[in-house]
N, C-alpha and C positions, 0 to 999 in steps of 0.2 A: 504494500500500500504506500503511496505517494505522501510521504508526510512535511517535505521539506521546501523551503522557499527558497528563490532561485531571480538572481539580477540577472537580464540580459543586456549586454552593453555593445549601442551602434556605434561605427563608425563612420566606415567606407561600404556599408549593406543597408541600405537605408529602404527597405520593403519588407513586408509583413509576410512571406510567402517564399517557400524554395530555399529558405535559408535556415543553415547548417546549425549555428546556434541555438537560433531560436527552436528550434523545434528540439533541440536534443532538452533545453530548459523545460518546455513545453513536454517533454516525456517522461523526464525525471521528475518533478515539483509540482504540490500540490498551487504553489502560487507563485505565480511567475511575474517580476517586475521588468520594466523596459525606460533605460536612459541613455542619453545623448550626453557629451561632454561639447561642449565651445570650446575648442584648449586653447589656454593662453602661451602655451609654447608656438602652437602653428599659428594663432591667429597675430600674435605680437609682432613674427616674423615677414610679415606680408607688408609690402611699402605702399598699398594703396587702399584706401578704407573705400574707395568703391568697385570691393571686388564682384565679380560674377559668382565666381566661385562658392563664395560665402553666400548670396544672398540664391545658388541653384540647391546648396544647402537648406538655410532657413527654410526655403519654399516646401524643399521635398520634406522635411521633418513636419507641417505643418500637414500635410498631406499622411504620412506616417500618422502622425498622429491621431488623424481624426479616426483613422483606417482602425488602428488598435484602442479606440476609443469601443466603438460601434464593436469590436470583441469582449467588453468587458475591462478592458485598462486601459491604456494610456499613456503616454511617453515624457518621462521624466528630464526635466531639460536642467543644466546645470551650466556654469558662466565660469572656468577656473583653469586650474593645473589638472588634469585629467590622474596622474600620476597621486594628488594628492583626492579629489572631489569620487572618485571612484572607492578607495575602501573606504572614506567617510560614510559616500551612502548607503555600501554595502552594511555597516555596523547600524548606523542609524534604521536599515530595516531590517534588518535581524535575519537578512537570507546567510543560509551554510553554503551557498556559491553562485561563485561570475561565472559568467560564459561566455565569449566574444568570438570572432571570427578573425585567424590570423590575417596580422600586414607582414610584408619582407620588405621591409623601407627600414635601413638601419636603425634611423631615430626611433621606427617604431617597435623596433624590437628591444630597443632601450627602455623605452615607455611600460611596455607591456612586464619585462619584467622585474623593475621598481613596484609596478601594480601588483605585480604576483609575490611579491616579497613581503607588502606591506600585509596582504590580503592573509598572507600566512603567519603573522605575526599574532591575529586577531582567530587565527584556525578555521579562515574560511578558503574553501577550494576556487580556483581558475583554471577553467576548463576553456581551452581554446579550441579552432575547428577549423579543417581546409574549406573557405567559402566562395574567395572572389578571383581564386584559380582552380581552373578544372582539374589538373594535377598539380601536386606540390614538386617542388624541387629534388627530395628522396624517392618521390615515387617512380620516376622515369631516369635512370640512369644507365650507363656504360656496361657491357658485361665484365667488367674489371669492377664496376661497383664507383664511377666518379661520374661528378656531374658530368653534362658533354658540352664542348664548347664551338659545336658546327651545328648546324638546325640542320639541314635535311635527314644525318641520321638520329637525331634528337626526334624527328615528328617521326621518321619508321618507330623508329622503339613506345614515342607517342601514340602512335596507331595501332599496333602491336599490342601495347597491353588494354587498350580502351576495351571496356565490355560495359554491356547493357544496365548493368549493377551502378557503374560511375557516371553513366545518365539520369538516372530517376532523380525525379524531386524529394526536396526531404520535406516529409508533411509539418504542418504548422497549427498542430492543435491540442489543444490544452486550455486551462484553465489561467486567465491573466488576471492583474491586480492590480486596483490602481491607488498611488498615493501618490501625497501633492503635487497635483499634475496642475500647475498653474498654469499650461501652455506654453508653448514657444514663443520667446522673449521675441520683439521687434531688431532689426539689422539695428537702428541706435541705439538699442539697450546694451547689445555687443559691440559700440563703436564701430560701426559700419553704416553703409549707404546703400538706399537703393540704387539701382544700374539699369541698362537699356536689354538687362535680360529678355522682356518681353515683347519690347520691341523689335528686337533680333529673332521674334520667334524660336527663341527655347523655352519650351516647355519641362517645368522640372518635373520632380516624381513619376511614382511608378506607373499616371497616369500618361505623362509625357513620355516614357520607356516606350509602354506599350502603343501608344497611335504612332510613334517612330519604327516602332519593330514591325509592328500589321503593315502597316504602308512598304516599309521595304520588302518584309517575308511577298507578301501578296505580289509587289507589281517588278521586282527588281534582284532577288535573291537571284534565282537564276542564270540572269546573265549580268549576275555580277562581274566576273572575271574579263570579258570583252569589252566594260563599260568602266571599271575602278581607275583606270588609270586617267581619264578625259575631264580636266578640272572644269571645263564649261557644259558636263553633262550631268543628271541625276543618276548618279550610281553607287553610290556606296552608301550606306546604313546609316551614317548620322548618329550611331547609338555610343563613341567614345565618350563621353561626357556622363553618359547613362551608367556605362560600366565603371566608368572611373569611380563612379560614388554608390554603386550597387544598387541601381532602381531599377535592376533588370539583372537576374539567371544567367550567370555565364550555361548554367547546366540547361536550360531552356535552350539559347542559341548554338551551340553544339549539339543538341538534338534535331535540330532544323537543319541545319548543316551537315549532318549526316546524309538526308535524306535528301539534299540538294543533288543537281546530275553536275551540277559544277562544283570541284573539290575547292577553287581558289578560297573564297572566302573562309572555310573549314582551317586554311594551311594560316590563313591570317589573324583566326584564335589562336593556333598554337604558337605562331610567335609570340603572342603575347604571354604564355604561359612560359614561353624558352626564357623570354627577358626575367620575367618575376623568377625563374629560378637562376638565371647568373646574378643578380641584386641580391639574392639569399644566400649563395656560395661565395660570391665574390665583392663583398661590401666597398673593396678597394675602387670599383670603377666611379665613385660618387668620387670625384675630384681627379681621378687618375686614369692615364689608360690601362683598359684590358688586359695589352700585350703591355707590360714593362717598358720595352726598348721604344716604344713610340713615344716616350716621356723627354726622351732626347730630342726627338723635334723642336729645333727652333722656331716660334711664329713670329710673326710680323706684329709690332708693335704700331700701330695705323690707325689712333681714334675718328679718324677723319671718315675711312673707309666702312668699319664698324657702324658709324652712324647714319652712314648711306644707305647700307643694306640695310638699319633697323627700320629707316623712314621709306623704305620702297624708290631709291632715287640711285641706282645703281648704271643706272642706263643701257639696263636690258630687262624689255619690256617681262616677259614671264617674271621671273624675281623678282623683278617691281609687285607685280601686281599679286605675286602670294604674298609678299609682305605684307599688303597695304590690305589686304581681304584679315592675315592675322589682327594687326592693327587695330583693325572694323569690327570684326566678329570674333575675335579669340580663338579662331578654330583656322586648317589650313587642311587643304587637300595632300595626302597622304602620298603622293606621287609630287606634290610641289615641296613637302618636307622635305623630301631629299636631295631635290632638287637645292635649294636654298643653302640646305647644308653644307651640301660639296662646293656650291657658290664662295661661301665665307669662308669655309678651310682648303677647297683647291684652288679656287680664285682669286681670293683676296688674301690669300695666306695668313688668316686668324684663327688664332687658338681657338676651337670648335667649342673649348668648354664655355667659350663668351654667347656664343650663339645659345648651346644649352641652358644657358641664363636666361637667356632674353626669352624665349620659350617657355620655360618654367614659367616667367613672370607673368607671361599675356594668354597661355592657353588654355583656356576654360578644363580642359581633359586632361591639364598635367597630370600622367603619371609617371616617376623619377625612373622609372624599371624601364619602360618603352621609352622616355622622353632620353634618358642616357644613351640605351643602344642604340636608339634610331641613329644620335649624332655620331656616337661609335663607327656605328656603321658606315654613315657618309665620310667620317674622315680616316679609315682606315686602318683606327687606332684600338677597336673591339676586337670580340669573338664575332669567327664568322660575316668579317668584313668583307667590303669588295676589296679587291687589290688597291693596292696604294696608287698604278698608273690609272687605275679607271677613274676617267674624271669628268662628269658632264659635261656636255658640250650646250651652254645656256640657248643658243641659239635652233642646236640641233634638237632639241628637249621641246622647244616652243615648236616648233615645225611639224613635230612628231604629234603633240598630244594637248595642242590647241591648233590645230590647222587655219582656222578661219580667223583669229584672234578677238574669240567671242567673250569669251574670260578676258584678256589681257585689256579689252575697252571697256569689260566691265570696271576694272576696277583702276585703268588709268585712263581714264575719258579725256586727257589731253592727247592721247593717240587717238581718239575716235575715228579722226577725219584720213587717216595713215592707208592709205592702199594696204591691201593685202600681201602684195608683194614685198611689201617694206614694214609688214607691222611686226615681224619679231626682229629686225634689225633695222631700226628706222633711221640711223645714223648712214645709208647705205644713198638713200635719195640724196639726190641732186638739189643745189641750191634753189633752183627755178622751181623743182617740186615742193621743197619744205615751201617757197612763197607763196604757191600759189594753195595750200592747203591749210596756210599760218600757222606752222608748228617749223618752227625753226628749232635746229638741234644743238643743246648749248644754253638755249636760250628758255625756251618755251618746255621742253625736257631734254635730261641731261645725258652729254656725248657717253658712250660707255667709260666705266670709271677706271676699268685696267682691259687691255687686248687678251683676247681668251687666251691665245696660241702659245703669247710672251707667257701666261701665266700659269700655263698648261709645265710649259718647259721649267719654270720655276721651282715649281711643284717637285717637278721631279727629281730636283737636285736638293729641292729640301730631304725629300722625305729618302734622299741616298745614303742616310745615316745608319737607317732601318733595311737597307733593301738585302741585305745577308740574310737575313731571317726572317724577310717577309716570307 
């Protein structure tokens, strides 16, 4: 018989449904509570009080909330040190255990077991749970027994072990409780702002998950893989943002995915489960690279250039225009991430971890696991990088996968007027044409900021430090 009470604590799972914790609380415990922390370690650190982020949060807990209201309890919201506010409320309601769903973000493994330290001093249990990755890091390894540090045989072994068992939902039912559920504080209670979330059309919570996932499963899952790459087309899921903060089933989306006739999108969960397991084996890549010997790379110290790529003013229309779309909307087509990437570290030869800054700061879906390797991977310097010589070709990139420069006028409308012949190198027209269409180059937008070719060859004599062991 169920006789014991039980915290359930959100973080980054922020749905009533499918998740791993809640339902094991929900099996065990005759009375189940549910709380949120605001932490003042993450939120302190954030340099702008009108973030997205924070206020896709508030919305989706407000949503949360009313959801596990309408079960019977209610969502405990707390304004603190999460480290400190978690075994207070544990003692204050007399449950015998936490339960949460693991992060592998070093800080957060920091956090979590401070939590677990404190919780055991008072002799209450914390019970953690694989939730917002489909495999953990120990569960897909090498037949030597070590992480793997190449994806393609990382998703064989991924594939390989998956069974029908690792798909199911975990059910969500039981008995919940509610105490002082004063609601969730307003963005200025937590020193925060609202933002132009809604006018951007994102929709948070698990209701916004789902009219993102129906729309995509329905009209675009399929021919995802023909389509993901085309940043002026509707093709890709829109659901980063979703997952990043758990208002949506990695274990749901991989069951769709399974059953898709196109493997692509399937192969591009699992990278996201490869990155959450290097960030869990290899905490060193949060500052450093991957491979050691890429640490020797000298970059270009160029605040000039840096700020050009931040502001979309590079003078090559594609990079302009994912910039300035990040910029807009905090979000960036996943085909122009790496694009950009390789921009700043083969182009403009800047230390890639600047760029991984500048991303972390602006991306509504930062997450540090995917947001690291991605850069990794564009400059060279991860597991399972391209080679150090592959280097976009910004011009051949726009040509390829904006042909008509639909995107590129969307979001730098002083090319509007640009022939199509000249709109991913508009520096290429003749002076009589820049007049007679008044976009003079230089002037009206700016001449390219470094010669790809020169910077191509640059590149490669940077990165000849490394080239023995690449």
């Amino acid at each position: 018989m169920k006789k014991e009470k039980a915290l359930v604590w959100f973080r980054r799972d922020l749905r009533d449904h499918d998740h791993a914790a809640l339902s094991a609380a929900l099996a065990g415990a005759e009375a189940v509570y549910c709380a949120f922390v605001f932490d003042w370690e993450i939120l302190d650190a954030l340099p702008d009080r009108h973030d997205r982020r924070v206020h896709f949060i508030r919305e989706s807990l407000v949503e949360l909330d009313a959801a596990l209201r309408a079960r019977g309890g209610g969502l405990i919201v707390r304004h603190g040190r999460a480290t400190e506010e978690i075994p207070s409320l544990a003692r204050q309601l007399g449950v015998s255990a936490v339960y949460a769903n693991r992060d592998y973000e070093p800080s957060a493994k920091q956090r979590d077991a401070a939590v677990g330290q404190a919780l055991l001093t008072d002799s209450i249990d914390f019970h953690t749970f694989k939730d917002q990755a489909f495999f953990a890091g120990d569960e897909v390894r090498t037949q030597a027994g070590h992480p793997f540090s190449v994806f393609t045989p990382y998703k064989n072994a991924w594939l390989k072990r998956l069974t029908a068992a690792d798909c199911a939902e975990w059910p969500c039912r039981g008995e919940f409780t509610g105490a002082d559920l004063a609601g969730v504080p307003t963005l200025s209670e937590i020193g925060f702002a609202a933002t132009d979330l809604m006018q951007l059309g994102i929709r948070p919570g698990m209701s916004g998950a789902r009219a993102l996932w129906d729309d995509f499963r329905q009209e675009r899952l399929e021919h995802y893989g023909e389509r993901r790459d085309f940043p002026a087309v509707k093709g890709v899921s829109y659901l980063s943002v979703h997952l990043r903060f758990g208002t949506i089933s990695i274990r749901e989306l991989v069951r769709a995915a399974l059953q898709a006739k196109d493997p692509t999108w399937l192969s591009e969960l699992i990278w996201r489960d490869f990155y959450f397991m290097i960030l869990d084996h290899s905490p060193q890549v949060v500052g450093s690279a991957f491979k050691p010997a890429y640490d020797a790379i000298a970059w270009d110290n160029w605040p000039t250039g840096l700020a050009a790529w931040q502001a979309g003013r590079t003078g090559y229309p594609l990079v302009d225009a994912a910039m300035r779309q990040l910029n807009h909307s905090g979000w960036m087509h996943n085909r122009l991430r790496m694009l950009v990437a390789s921009f700043l570290s083969k182009d403009l030869g800047i230390d890639w971890r600047l760029g991984e800054q500048y991303f972390a700061a602006k991306l509504n879906d930062f997450d540090l696991s995917a947001n690291n390797g991605g850069w990794q991977w564009a400059a060279s310097t991860g597991c399972d990088a391209q080679p150090y010589f592959r280097i976009f070709n910004p011009v051949t990139q726009s040509e390829r996968f904006d042909p008509a420069g639909k995107f590129i006028r969307r979001y730098v409308p002083e090319l509007a007027k640009v022939p199509d012949k000249y709109i991913h190198a508009p520096w290429l027209m003749g002076r009589v044409e820049q007049e007679a269409i008044g976009i003079i180059i230089g002037r009206d937008y700016p001449a390219p900021i470094v010669d790809h070719a020169a910077a191509r060859k640059k590149t490669l004599d940077r990165y000849a430090v490394v080239k023995p062991t690449a």
